[in-house]
C-alpha positions as CSV (number, residue, x, y, z in Angstrom):
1,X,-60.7,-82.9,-47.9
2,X,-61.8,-78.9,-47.5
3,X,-63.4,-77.5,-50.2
4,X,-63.6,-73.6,-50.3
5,X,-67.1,-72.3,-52.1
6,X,-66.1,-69.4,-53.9
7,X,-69.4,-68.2,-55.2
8,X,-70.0,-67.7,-51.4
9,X,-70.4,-64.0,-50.8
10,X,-69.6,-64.5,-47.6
11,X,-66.8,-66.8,-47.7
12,X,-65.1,-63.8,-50.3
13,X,-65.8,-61.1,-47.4
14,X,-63.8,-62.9,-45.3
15,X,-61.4,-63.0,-47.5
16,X,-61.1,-59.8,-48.9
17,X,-60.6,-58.9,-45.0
18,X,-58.1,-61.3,-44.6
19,X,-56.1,-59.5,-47.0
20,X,-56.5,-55.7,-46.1
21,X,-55.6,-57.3,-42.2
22,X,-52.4,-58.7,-43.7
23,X,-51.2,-56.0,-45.6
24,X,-52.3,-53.5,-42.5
25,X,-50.0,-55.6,-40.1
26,X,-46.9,-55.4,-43.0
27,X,-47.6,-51.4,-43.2
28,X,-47.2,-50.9,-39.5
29,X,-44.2,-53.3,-39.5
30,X,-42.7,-51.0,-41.6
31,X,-43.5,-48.1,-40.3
32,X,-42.1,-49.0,-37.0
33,X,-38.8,-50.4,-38.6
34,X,-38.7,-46.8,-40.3
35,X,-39.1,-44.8,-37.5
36,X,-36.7,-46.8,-35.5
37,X,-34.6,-46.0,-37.9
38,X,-35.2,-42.4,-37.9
39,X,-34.8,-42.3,-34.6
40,X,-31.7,-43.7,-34.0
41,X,-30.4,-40.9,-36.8
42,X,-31.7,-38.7,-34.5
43,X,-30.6,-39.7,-31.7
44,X,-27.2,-41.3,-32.5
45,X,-25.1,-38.3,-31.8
46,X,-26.1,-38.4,-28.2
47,X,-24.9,-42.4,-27.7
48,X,-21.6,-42.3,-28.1
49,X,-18.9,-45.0,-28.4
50,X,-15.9,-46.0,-26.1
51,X,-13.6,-43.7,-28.3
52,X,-16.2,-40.5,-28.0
53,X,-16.5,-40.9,-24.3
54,X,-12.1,-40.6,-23.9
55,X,-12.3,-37.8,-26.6
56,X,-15.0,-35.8,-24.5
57,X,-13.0,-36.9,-21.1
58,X,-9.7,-36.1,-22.5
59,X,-11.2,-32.7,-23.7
60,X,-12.0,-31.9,-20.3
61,X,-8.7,-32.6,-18.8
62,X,-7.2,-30.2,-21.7
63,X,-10.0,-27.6,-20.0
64,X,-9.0,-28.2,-16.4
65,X,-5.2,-27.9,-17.4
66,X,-5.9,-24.8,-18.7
67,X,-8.0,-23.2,-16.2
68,X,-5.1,-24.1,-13.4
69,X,-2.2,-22.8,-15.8
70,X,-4.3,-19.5,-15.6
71,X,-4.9,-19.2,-12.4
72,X,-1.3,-20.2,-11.6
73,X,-0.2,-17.1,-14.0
74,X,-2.3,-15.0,-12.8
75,X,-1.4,-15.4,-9.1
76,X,2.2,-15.7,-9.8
77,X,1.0,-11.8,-11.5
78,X,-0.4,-11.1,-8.0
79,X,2.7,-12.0,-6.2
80,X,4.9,-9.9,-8.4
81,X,2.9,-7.3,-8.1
82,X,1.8,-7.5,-4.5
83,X,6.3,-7.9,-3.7
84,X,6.7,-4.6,-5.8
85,X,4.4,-3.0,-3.4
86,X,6.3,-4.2,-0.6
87,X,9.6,-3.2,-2.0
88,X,8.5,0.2,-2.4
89,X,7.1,0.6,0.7
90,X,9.9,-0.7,2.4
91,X,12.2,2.1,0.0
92,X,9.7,4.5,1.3
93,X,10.2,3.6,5.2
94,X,14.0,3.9,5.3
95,X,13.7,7.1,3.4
96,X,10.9,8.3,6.1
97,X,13.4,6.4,8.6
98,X,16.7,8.2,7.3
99,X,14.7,11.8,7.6
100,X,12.9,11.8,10.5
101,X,14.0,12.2,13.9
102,X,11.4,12.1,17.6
103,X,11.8,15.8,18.8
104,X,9.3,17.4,21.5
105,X,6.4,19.3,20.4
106,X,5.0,22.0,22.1
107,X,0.9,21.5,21.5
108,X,-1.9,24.4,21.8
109,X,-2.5,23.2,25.6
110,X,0.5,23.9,26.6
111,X,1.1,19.9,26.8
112,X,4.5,18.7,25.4
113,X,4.6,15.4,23.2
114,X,7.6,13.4,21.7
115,X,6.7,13.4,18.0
116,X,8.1,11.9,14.5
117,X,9.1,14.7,11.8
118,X,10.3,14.3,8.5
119,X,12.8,16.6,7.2
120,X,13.5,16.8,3.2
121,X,17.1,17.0,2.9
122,X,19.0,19.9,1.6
123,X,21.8,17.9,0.6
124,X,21.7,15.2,-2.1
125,X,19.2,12.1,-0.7
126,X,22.1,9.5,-1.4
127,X,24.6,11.6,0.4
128,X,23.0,12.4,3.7
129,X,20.7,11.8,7.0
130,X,19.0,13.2,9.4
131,X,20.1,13.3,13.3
132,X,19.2,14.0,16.7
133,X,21.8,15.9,19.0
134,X,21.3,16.9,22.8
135,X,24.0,19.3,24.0
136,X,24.1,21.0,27.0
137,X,24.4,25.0,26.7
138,X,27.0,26.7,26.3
139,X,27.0,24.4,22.9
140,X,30.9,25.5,22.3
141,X,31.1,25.6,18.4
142,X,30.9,28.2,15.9
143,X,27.9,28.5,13.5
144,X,27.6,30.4,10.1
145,X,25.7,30.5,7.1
146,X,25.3,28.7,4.1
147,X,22.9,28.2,1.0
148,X,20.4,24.8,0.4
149,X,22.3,23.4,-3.0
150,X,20.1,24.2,-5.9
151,X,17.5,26.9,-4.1
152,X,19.6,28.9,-2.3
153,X,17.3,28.6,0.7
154,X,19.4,30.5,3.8
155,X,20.8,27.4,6.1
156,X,22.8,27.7,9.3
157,X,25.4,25.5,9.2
158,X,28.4,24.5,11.9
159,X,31.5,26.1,11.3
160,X,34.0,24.9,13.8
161,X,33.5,22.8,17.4
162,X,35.4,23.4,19.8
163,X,37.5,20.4,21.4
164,X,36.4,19.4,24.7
165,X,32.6,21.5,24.5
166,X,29.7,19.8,24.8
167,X,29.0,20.1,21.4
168,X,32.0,17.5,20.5
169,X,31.0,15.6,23.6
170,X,27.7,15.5,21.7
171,X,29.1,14.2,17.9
172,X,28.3,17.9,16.5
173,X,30.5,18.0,13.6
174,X,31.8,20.4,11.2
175,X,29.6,21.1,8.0
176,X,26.6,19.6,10.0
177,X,23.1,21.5,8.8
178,X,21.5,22.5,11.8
179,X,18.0,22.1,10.7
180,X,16.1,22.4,13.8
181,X,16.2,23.2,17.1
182,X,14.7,23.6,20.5
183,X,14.3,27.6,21.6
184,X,12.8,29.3,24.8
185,X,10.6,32.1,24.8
186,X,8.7,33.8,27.3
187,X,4.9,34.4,27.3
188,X,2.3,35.8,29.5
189,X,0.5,32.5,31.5
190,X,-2.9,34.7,32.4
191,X,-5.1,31.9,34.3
192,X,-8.7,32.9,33.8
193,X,-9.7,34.2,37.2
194,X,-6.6,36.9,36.2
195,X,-8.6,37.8,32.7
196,X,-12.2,38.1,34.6
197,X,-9.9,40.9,37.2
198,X,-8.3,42.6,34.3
199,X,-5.3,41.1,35.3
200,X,-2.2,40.7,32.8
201,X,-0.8,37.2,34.3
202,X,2.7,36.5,35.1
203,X,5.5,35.6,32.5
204,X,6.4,31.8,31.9
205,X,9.4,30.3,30.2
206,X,7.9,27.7,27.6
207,X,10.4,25.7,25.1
208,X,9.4,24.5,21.7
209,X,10.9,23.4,18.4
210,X,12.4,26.2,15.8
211,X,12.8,25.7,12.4
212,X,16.2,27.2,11.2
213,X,15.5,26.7,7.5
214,X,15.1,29.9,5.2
215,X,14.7,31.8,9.1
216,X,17.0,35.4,9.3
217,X,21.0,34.2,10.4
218,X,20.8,36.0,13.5
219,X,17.1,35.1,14.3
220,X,18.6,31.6,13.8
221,X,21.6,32.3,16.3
222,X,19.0,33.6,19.1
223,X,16.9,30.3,19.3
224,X,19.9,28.0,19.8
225,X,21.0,30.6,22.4
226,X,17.5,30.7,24.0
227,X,18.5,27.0,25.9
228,X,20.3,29.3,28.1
229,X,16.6,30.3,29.2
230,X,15.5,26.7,30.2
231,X,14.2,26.8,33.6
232,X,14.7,23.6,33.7
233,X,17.9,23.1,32.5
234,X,17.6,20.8,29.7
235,X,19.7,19.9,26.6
236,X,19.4,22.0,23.8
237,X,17.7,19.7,21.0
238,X,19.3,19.7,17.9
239,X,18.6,18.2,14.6
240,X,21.0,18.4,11.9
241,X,21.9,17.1,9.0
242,X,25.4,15.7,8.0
243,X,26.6,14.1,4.7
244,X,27.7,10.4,4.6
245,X,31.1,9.2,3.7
């Protein structure tokens, strides 16, 4: 059998450290088991369960959904807005379409060209359109004057066509606006050796494209007449404008 001497300093030493080692080893269990614990407070928002995981995954689907119901809106927006565009322009190219007509231009070189122009109707823009007539002179029809509705602009306007002219060969008909047409006039062609002499050229028949709109009646009459002039014997060009229906 052990005996333990406890009047033995030492033997009380050993166990007085005994004791602080135990109670040591209990404190640092427990601090361990605490700050487990306070960790996992901490950091338990950020390990979610099963349920948490379908909430957040379910959010995002929500998110997604949303995102493509935007993007659908706003490029159905796009369309919309984009066919609006179209619709006008197309409104705006039959209008261009209905008032224009190719007639030859007369450029600064003396070149001629076959060239689009837009003319802004004098009658009411449902009730009217623009055409090209070529008629062989004498035109055979009657022309008089008449007033653009609402500015009282001066307008030359067909009177009566005579059966069997060129003009009814043509389609000229009565009430037609003549709003254009081609006219010759006769210029000095002074080529540049001529000009170093002094000399004053030679005259040269040129044709080019008159506007009859707001011009002097008579003025008016002269430039259809002028075809007459055409060395080379072309149609007289035309443009008019008649009324629909």
């Amino acid at each position: 059998m052990t005996t333990f001497n406890f009047s033995n300093p030492f033997f009380i030493l050993c166990l007085v450290l005994c004791g602080h080692t135990i109670a040591f080893q209990e404190r640092l269990s427990f601090a361990i088991v605490s700050k487990a614990v306070g960790y996992r407070a901490l950091l338990g928002p950020l390990f979610t369960s099963e349920s948490d995981a379908e909430r957040l995954k379910q959010k995002a689907e929500d998110l997604r959904k949303e995102v493509e119901e935007f993007e659908q809106v706003r490029q159905q927006e796009i369309k919309e807005k984009n066919d609006e565009i179209a619709k006008q322009q197309q409104v705006k190219d039959e209008y261009n379409a209905k008032y224009s007509v190719i007639v030859p231009i007369l450029k600064q070189d003396g070149s001629v060209k076959d060239e689009s122009c837009f003319f802004k109707p004098r009658h009411s823009e449902s009730s009217s359109r623009i055409l090209r007539l070529d008629i062989l002179p004498p035109l055979g029809a009657v022309l008089g004057e008449a007033e653009a509705e609402g500015t009282g602009v001066p307008l030359v306007v067909v009177d009566e066509v005579e059966p069997g002219g060129a003009a009814a060969a043509a389609g000229l008909r009565v009430g037609d606006l003549i709003r254009a047409c081609t006219a010759c006039r006769t210029v000095m062609a002074t080529p540049t050796w001529q000009l170093l002499g002094g000399g004053i050229g030679q005259p040269k028949t040129e044709r080019f494209m008159y506007g009859a709109d707001g011009r002097p009646f008579e003025e008016a009459l002269e430039a259809v007449g002028s075809n007459r002039m055409d060395p080379l014997g072309r149609p007289a060009v035309l443009v008019v404008e008649r009324r629909q229906g």
